[in-house]
N, C-alpha and C positions, 0 to 999 in steps of 0.2 A: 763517199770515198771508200776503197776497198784496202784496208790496213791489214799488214802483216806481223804480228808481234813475236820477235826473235828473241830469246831468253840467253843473256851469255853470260853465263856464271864465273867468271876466270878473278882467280885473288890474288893472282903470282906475280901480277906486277905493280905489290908493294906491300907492307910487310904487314899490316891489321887482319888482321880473323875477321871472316863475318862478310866481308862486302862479295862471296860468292852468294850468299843467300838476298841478295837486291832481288833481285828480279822474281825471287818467290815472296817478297814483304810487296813488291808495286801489286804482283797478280794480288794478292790476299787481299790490297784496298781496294779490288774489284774495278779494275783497270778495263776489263773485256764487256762487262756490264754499263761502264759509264761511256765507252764511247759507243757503244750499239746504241745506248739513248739517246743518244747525238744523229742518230740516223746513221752512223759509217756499218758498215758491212764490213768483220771483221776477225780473223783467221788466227787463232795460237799456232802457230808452227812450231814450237816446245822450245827446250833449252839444246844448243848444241853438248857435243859433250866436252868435260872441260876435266883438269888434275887438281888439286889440290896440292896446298904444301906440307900433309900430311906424306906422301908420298911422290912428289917432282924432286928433280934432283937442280940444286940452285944454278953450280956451276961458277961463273965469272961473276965474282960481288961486285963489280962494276957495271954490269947486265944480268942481273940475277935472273932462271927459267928463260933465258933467249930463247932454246930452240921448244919447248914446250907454247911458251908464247907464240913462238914460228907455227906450229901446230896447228892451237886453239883459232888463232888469227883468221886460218888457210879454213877452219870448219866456217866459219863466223861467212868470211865473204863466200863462199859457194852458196850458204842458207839467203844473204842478200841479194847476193847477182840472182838468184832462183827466182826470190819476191818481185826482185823490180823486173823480172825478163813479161812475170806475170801483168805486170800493170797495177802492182799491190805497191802501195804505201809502206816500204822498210821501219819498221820501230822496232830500234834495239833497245833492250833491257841491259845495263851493265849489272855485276860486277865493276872491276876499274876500269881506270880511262884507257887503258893498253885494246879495250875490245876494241876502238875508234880504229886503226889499224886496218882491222880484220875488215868492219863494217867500209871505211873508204876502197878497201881493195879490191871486194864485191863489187864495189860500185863502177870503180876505176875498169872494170871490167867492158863496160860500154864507152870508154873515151874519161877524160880528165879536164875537160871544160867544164870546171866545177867549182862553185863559188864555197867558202865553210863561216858559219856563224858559231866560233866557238866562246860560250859562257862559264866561264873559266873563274877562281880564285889565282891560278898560279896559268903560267904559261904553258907547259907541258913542252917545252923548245930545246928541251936538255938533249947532248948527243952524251955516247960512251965517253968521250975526252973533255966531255964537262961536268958531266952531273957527278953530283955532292954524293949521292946516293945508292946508285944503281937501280932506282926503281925504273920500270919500263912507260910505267903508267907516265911518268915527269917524263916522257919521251916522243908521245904517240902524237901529236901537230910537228914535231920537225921531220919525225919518219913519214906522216903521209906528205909534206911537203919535200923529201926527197933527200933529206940532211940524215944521218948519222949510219948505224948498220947498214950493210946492204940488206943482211937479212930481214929485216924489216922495212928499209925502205926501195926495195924493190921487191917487198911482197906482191906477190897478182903479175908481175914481168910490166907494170905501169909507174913509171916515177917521173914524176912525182903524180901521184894519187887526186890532187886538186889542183886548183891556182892560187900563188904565194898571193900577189895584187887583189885576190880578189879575197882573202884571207882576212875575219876580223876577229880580235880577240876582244873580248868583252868582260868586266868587271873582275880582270886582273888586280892584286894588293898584294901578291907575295910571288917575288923572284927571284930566283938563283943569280949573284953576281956575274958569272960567265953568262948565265943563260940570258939575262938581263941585255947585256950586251949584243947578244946576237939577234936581238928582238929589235933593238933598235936599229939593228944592221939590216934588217930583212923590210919585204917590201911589204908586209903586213899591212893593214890601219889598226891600231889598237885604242883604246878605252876603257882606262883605269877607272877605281872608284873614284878618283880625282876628278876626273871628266864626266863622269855619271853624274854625280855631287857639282858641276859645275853649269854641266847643260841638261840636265834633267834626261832621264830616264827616256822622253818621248823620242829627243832629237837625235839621241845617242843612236837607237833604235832605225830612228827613219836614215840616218845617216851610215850605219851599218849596213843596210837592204840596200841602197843604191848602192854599195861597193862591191857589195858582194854578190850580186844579180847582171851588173855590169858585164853586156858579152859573155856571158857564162850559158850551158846550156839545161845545167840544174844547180840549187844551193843545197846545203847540207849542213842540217845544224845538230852542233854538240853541247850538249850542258849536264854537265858535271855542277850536280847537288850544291857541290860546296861553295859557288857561286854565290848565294843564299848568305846571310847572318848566320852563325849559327846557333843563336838565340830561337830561329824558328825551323833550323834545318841541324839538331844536333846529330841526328846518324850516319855521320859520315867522319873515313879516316883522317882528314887532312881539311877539318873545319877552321878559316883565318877569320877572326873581328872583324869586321865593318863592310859587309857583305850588303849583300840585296836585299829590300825591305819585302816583304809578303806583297804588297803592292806594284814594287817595279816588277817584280818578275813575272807577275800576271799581265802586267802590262806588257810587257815582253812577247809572253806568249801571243796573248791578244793580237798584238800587232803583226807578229810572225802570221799568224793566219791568216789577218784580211789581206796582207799583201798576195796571197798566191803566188808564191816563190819558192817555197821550199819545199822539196821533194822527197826528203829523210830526214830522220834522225836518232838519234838515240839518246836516251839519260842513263846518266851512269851515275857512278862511286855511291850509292846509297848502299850503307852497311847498319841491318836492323840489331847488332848486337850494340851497339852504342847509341842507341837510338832510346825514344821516349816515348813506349806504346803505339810501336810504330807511325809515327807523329811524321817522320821525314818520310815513310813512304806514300801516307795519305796526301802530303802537299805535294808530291810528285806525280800525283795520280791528276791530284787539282789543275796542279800546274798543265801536265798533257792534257787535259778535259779544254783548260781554258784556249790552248795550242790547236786543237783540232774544233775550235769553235762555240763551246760554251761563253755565254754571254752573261751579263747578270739579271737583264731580263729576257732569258730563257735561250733558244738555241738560232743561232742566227741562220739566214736563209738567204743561201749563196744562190 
């Protein structure tokens, strides 16, 4: 496979130090080394350029750095739409979940028959008239799905960016009251750790890829770190208890690849300044290794 590895440094939507430098802690765990031993053929296209909150200007604390986000977003999908015009493999690096955004808007670029496997602690379904917070990042699955800003979710002139139906959110445990609400309201399929914890890890999975594969004409998965325990994934802002064991989520990956379904993706929120010898980025690196094919005995042969 011909992978393109997009580096998106953006921290501005949400409020921890640290999670622009994700994407230089995954390359450090020799990210471009482990999947070339995997046989893939495989491209750094560098870091787009991104602000920091040393110098962004906030703005609306109900949407903090909107049009900076607008910005970063508009770099993020030109560098995607570029990769995938190539026949290359989209792999975003985050920074926060606000990159997702950027990354679907690129994509959104060729049509919007597009299925999302998002791996999630918290739903990211906030619009401005609900979120607790203002962070952008709790916002970027209702913006690609066509709910909140227009500035965002009609980034790219495409909205919505994917299909709601064919939308799964995966090892949700912490949700905003309003936003809670609107998840149930939406056409989603979801799968808390309640449902993980109920039907195991495999079925959740197999049941995920038929929804989200269904009449679609690509999927596109998101996983955000914090998905993870953070027992074994502490370098991230927005770590909730009773996450994904080291197991399911390789198992995760695993199964994401022998289906041949999925077409992109990115991992985001890894932030090495809270982190434990870089420990969250090596299992991110694991994690992609086992996603693009690594087996445990040896490299499978598609």
């Amino acid at each position: 496979m011909k992978i393109g590895i997009i580096g998106a440094p953006v921290d501005l939507g949400q409020e921890r130090r640290g999670v622009d430098m994700g994407p230089t802690a995954i390359r450090i765990a020799r990210l471009k080394e482990r999947l070339e031993a995997l046989g893939h053929t495989v491209s750094d296209l560098g870091n787009v350029l991104t602000t920091d909150m040393s110098t962004a200007r906030a703005g609306d604390t109900r949407m903090r750095y909107l049009d900076e986000i607008v910005r970063e977003s508009g770099l993020i999908a030109d560098r995607v739409a570029e990769c995938a015009e190539k026949k290359c493999f989209p792999l975003v690096l985050g920074g926060d979940q606000s990159v997702s955004i950027g990354a679907a808007s690129g994509l959104a670029k060729k049509g919007n028959r597009r299925g999302i496997i998002w791996m999630d602690a918290h739903g990211d379904f906030n619009t401005y008239e609900t979120t607790p917070s203002g962070n952008i990042h709790g916002m970027a699955l209702a913006a690609i799905l066509g709910y909140g800003h227009p500035k965002l979710s009609t980034l790219g002139g495409v909205r919505p960016k994917a299909l709601e139906q064919n939308t799964v959110l995966i090892g949700g445990r912490s949700f905003d009251q309003a936003e809670a609400k609107a998840i149930s309201r939406s056409k989603m399929t979801v799968f808390t750790m309640r449902e993980i914890d109920e039907l195991g890890m495999m079925r959740v999975m197999e049941e995920a890829l038929n929804v989200a594969s269904t009449g679609v004409d690509e999927v596109h998965l998101s996983f955000d770190v914090d998905v993870i325990d953070p027992r074994e994934a502490p370098g991230t802002g927005t770590g909730v208890s009773g996450g994904l064991t080291y197991r399911e989520a390789h198992l995760a990956m695993e199964m994401l690849h022998d289906s041949k379904k999925i077409t992109s993706a990115e991992f985001v929120e890894v932030n090495p300044i809270l982190d434990d010898a870089n420990k969250t980025a090596e299992l991110t690196v694991e994690l992609i290794g086992s996603f693009f094919g690594k087996k445990i005995f040896g490299q499978a042969r598609d």
